[in-house]
ZAZA-304056 format. One record per residue (C-alpha): residue in one letter; x, y, z. Coordinates in steps of 0.02 Angstrom, whole numbers, padded with zeros to 5 digits, always signed. Each point is the difference from the previous one (the first is absolute). Example, Ala and Ser with C-alpha at 12.3 -4.5 7.8 and 13.67 -1.06 7.14 Angstrom:
// ZAZA-304056
a+00615-00225+00390 s+00069+00172-00033 
//
This chain:
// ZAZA-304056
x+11251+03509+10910 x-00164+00046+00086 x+00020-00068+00191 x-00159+00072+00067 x-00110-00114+00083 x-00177+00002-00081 x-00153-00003+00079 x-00150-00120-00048 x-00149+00087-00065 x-00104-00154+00147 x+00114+00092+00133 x-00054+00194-00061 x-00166-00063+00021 x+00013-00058+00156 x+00112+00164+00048 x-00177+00104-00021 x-00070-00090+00135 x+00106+00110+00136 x-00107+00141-00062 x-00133-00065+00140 x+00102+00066+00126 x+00016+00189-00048 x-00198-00012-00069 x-00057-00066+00178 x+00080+00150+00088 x-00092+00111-00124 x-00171-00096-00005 x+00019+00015+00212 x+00030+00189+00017 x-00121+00057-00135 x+00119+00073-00117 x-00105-00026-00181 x+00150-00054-00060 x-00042-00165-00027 x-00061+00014-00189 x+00141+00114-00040 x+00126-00116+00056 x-00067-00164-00073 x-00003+00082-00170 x+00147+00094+00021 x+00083-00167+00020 x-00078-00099-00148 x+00026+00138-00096 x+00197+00009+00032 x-00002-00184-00036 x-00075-00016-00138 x+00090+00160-00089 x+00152-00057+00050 x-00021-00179-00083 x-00041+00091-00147 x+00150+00125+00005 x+00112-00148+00038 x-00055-00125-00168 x-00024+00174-00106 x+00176+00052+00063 x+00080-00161-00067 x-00042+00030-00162 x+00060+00193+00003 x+00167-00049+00080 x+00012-00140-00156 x-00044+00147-00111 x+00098+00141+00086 x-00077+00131-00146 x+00020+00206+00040 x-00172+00026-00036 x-00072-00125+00099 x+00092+00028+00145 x-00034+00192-00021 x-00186-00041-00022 x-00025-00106+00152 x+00103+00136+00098 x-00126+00117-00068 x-00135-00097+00071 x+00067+00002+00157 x+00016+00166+00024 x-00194+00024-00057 x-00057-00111+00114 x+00114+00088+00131 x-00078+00168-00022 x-00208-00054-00012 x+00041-00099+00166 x+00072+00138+00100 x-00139+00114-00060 x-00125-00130+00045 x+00089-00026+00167 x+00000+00171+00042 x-00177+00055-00040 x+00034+00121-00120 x-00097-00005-00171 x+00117-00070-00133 x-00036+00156-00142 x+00085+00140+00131 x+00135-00125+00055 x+00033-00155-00133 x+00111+00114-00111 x+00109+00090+00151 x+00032-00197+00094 x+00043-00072-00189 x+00112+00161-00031 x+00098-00012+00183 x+00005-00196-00033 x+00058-00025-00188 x+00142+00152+00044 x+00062-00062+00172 x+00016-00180-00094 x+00088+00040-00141 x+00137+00097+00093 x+00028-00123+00096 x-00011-00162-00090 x+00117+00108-00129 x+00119+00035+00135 x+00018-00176+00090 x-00022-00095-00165 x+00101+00113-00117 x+00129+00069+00109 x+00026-00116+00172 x-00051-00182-00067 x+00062+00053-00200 x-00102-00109-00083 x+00068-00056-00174 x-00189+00009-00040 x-00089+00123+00078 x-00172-00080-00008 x+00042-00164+00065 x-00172-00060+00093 x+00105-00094+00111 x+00026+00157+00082 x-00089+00142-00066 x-00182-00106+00052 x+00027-00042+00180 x+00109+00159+00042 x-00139+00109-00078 x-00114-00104+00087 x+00070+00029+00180 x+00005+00176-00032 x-00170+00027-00050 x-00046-00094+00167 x+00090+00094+00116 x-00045+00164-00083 x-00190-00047-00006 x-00011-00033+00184 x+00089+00196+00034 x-00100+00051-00125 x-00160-00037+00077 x+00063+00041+00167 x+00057+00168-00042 x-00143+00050-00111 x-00126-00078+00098 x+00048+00096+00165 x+00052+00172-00072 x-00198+00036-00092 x-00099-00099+00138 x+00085+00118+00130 x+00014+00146-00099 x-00195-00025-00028 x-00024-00042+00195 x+00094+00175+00036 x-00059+00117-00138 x-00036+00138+00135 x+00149+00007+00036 x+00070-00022-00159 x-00112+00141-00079 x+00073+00109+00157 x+00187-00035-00050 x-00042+00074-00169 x-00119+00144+00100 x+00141+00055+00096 x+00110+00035-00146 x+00089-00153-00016 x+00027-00066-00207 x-00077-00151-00054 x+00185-00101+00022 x+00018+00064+00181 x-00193-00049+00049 x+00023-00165-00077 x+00170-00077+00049 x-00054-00053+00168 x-00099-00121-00080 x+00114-00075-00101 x+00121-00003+00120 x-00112-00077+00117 x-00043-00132-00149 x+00197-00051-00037 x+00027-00030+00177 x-00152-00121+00017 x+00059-00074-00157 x+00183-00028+00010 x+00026-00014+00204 x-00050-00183+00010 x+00123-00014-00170 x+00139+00091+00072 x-00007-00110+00178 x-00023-00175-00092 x+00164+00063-00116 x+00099+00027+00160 x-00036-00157+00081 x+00048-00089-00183 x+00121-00133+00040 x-00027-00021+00183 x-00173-00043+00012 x-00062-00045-00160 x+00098-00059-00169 x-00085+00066-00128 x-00094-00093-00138 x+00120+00030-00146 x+00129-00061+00099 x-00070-00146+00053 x-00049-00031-00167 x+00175-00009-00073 x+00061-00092+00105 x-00117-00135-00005 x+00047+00009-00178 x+00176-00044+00030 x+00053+00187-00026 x+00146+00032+00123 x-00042+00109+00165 x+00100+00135-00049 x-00083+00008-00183 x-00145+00001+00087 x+00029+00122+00127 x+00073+00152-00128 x-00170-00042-00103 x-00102+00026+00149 x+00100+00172+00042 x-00035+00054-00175 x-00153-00045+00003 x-00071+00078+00170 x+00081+00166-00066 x-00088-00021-00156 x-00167-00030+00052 x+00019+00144+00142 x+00046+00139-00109 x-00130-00059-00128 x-00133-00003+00132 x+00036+00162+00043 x+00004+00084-00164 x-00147-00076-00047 x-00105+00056+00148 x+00067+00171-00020 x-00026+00017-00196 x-00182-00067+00053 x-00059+00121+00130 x+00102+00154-00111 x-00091-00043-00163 x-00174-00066+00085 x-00004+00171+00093 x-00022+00093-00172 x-00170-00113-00022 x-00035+00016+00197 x-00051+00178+00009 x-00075+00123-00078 x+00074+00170-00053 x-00032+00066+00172 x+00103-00137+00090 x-00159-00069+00066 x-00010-00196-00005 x-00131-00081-00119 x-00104-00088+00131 x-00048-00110-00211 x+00162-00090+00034 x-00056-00127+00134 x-00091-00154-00053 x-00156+00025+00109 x-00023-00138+00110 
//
């Protein structure tokens, strides 16, 4: 029996309304973030609607190739928006972000839905949809975080890039402070919301069961699972990114293809 309390599509409405507050902040310091917000907004709204009625009909349905096809879409749309977000032209780095995506996915989606939850039916979109879904979100935001940080800086500090590789040092040595540099600016704020999980904030999956009517402690060794999941996948995804990216990146003499930035 479905206990959760639904919400009246008059009251959503009418929930957009406390959107005034963050845009008067923004409109008041100047940020030009006005437009991006209002439209980042509507456009979440609307999408979602969408997802939700086209989702009833492929839960009802629950067919392999559906499922697989809509999970395919995901992780398309995944890959053009963290090129796009990154200002890097999509021909150098569509393939490498759809590569590091569709692998770190699979092997984990096989490995919490095959092995940990044991589906009878591997494909179920009751859980191969949203899982894959909170993956790919997760691993797009490190994604553009890593990427985005690692070739803006390593273009900032070519000089002394170019005097790593002067001074003898191979093309893995010269470049690793960059990615280093680019994991911890992507994962630290990951790592310290994870360790403050439980204390300070209940996560949304969670929440989500229980408002279901799923018991706490359901909820709470789906949420473990879950947080391990998307961590690892985030990870391996950045890292298959920037290791097959780099083979588009640079030339043969390690130099970095200034044709890879979107010019602005």
């Amino acid at each position: 029996m479905d206990t959760t309390i639904d919400i009246g599509w008059f009251e959503l409405i009418v929930s957009h309304l406390l959107l005034i507050i963050p845009l008067l902040i923004f409109w008041y310091y100047k940020t030009k973030l006005l437009k991006d917000t209002i439209i980042a907004m509507l456009r979440m709204s609307v999408q979602l609607i969408l997802v939700g009625f086209y989702l009833e009909y492929v839960f009802r349905w629950n067919n392999a190739y559906i499922n697989l096809l809509w999970v395919l879409i995901m992780v398309i749309v995944s890959a053009v928006t963290i090129t796009q977000k990154t200002g890097l032209k999509l021909r150098f780095f569509l393939v490498p972000n759809f590569v590091a995506i569709f692998v770190s996915l699979f092997v984990i989606d096989f490995l919490f839905l095959g092995y940990i939850v044991k589906l009878d039916y591997a494909f179920d979109a009751r859980y191969i949809i949203p899982i894959s879904g909170m993956i790919l979100g997760n691993s797009m935001q490190n994604n553009i975080i890593s990427l985005n940080y690692m070739y803006n800086d390593l273009n900032k500090n070519e000089i002394q890039y170019q005097y790593a590789l002067a001074c003898g040092a191979s093309f893995k040595e010269a470049i690793t402070p960059y990615i280093s540099e680019g994991l911890r600016k992507s994962f630290n704020p990951t790592i310290a919301k994870t360790a403050v999980m439980g204390i300070i904030s209940l996560p949304g999956t969670m929440t989500g069961q229980i408002i279901g009517g799923s018991s706490p402690t359901t909820a709470i060794k789906y949420q473990i699972m879950l947080v391990l999941m998307i961590f690892v996948s985030s990870v391996l995804s950045v890292f298959l990114s920037i290791v097959i990216a780099n083979r588009f990146a640079f030339d043969k003499y390690f130099n970095l293809r200034k044709e890879i930035f979107v010019k602005k």
